[in-house]
N, C-alpha and C positions, 0 to 999 in steps of 0.2 A: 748746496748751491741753489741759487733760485731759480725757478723754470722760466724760461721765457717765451720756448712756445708749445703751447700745447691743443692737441688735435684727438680727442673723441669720439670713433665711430663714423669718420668721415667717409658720405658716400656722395657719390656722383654719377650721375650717366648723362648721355647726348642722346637722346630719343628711345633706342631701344639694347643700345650699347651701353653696357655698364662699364665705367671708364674705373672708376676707383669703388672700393667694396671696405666697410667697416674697418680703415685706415687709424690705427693709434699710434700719435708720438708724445715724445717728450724731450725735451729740448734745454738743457740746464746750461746758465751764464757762465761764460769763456768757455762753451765747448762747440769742438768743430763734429757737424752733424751730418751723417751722408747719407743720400738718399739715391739709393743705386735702382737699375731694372734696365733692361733693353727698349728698346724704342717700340715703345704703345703699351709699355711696364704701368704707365700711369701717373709717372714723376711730374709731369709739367701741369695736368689737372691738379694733384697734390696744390703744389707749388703755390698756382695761380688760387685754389679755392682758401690754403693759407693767405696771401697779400689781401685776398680780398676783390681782386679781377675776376674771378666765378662765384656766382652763389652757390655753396653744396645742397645737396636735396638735402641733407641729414649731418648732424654731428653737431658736437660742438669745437671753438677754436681761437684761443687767444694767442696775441702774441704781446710779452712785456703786461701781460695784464690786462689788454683791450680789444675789444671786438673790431677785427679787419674791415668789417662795413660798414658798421654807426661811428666808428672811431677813425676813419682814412685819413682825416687831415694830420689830426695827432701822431699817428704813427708815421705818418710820410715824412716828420723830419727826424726819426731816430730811426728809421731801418734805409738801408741799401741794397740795391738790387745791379745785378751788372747783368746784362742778357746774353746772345749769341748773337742778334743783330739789334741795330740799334738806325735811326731816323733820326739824319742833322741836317741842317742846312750844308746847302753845296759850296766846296770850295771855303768852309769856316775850319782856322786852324786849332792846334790842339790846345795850345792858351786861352783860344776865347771862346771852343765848348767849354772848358773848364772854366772861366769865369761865368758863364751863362747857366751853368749848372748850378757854381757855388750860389748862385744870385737868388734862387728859390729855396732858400735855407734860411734859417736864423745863425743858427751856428756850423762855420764852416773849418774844415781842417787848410795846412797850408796846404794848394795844390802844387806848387812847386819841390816842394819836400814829399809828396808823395809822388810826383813825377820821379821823381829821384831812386827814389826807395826800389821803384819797377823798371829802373833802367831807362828810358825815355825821355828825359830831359831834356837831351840836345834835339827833339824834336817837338820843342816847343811852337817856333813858328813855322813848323809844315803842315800845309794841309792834313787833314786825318783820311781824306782820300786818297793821301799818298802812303800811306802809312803799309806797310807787311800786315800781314794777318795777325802776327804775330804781335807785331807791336799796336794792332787795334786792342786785342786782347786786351793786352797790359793798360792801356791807356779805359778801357770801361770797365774795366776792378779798381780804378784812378777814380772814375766816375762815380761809381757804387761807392767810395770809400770818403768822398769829398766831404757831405753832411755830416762826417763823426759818429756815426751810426752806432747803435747799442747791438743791433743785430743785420748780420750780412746775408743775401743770398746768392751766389755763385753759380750762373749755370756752365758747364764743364770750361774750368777754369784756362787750361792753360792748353788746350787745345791748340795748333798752330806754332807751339816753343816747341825751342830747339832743349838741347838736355837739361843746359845749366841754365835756360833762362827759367824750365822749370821747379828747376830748384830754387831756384833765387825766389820765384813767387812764393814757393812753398815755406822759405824763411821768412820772407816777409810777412807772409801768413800765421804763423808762430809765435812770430814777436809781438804782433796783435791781439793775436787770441792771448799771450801773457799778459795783458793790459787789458783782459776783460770783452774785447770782444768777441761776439758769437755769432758763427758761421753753421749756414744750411748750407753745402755744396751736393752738385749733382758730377759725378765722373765714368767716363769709360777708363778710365786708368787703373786699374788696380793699385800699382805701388807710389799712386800719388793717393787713394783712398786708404793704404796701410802707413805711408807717412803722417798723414795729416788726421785722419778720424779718429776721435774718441770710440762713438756707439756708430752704426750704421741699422739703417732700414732696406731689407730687399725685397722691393715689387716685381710681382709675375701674374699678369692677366689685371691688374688692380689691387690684389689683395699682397696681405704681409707673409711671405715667404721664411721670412729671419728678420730678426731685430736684437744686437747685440751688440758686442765687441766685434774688430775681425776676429782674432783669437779664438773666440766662442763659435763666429762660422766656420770656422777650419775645423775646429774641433769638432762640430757639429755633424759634417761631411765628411765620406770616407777617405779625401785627398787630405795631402800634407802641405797644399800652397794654399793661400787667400786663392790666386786667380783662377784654378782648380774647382776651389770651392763655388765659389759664385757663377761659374760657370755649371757646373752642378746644379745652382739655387735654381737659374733662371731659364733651363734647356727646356726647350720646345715652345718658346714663347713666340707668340703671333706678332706677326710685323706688321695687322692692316694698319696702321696708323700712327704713323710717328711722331704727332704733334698732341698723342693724348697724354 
């Protein structure tokens, strides 16, 4: 399969903090990628020095083949991002974020078909201020997913669903990835990262802790569960900073 993102030796710090430490992925088309750690593990530095929102001090890092910072515009309309918060104007509903979103693409998917797909369709002309957390959720993986993206990034997907809506995302994420799309997700979920992940990466302090299958971290660890295990991976990790 072809790679599509790959990350060599990536390092980062914020002054005297070393946020991430000689970071290596790789990333092969239609596979779903998880990037685990506790909060200040160093996922979101990762993340952002992958898109291309932070310079890394060091490494190298392509995604699809092109460099995240002399290449931004090119890549901005084959990759998707869905965040944990997001900045819309006040009182705009969810049909005409979604057309305002689709409007900065060349190639857009149907948004009504993907409203669909996540459940949310009948809440097409309500405000997204009125929306559940839940169905924000669902409606900015709608967002992320509008441009047709060659690759996705997910930060912890389904946070705020109830069981089956997490399932339902987790099929519609399946179905996708069978059609070639390829997902970097970030999760505190375990048995949404043992449904969904190919390989997984686990950060502790910055650096790579495990990088494999779950199977292989189970195996890896003296427990008999994934949640065991990564729990294992990541114990004693520092909380100063949960936005590194």
């Amino acid at each position: 399969m072809k790679e599509v993102i790959k990350v060599e030796q990536l390092t980062k710090s914020y002054d005297k903090l070393l946020a991430v430490s000689d970071v290596n992925l790789s990333v092969k088309r239609g596979m779903v990628f998880g990037l685990l750690g506790t909060n200040g593990a160093g996922k979101s530095t990762t993340i952002e020095c992958i898109l291309g929102t932070k310079r890394a001090d060091k490494g190298k890092i392509s995604i699809l083949g092109m460099n995240p910072l002399k290449d931004r515009k090119k890549l901005f309309q084959k990759i998707g991002v869905q965040f944990q918060e997001a900045n819309y104007q006040d009182k705009i509903t969810v049909s005409e974020l979604c057309e305002v979103t689709a409007s900065l693409y060349h190639e857009t998917a149907n948004h009504f078909d993907l409203l669909e797909r996540f459940g949310i369709l009948d809440k097409l002309k309500s405000p997204v201020n009125d929306l559940s957390g839940g169905q924000r959720q669902r409606l900015f993986i709608v967002l992320a997913l509008i441009s047709k993206p060659e690759v996705v990034f997910l930060d912890e997907l389904t946070t705020g669903l109830d069981t089956k809506a997490r399932r339902d995302v987790w099929k519609t994420l399946s179905d996708l990835k069978s059609n070639g799309l390829t997902i970097l997700l970030t999760s505190h979920f375990m048995d949404e990262v043992e449904a969904l992940c190919d390989e997984i990466c686990i950060l502790k302090h910055g650096k790579t802790v495990f990088y494999g299958t779950v199977d292989e971290a189970v195996n890896s660890s003296p427990y008999g569960k994934f949640e065991d295990a990564y729990l294992w991976y990541t114990s004693e990790e520092e909380q100063a900073d949960e936005n590194i």
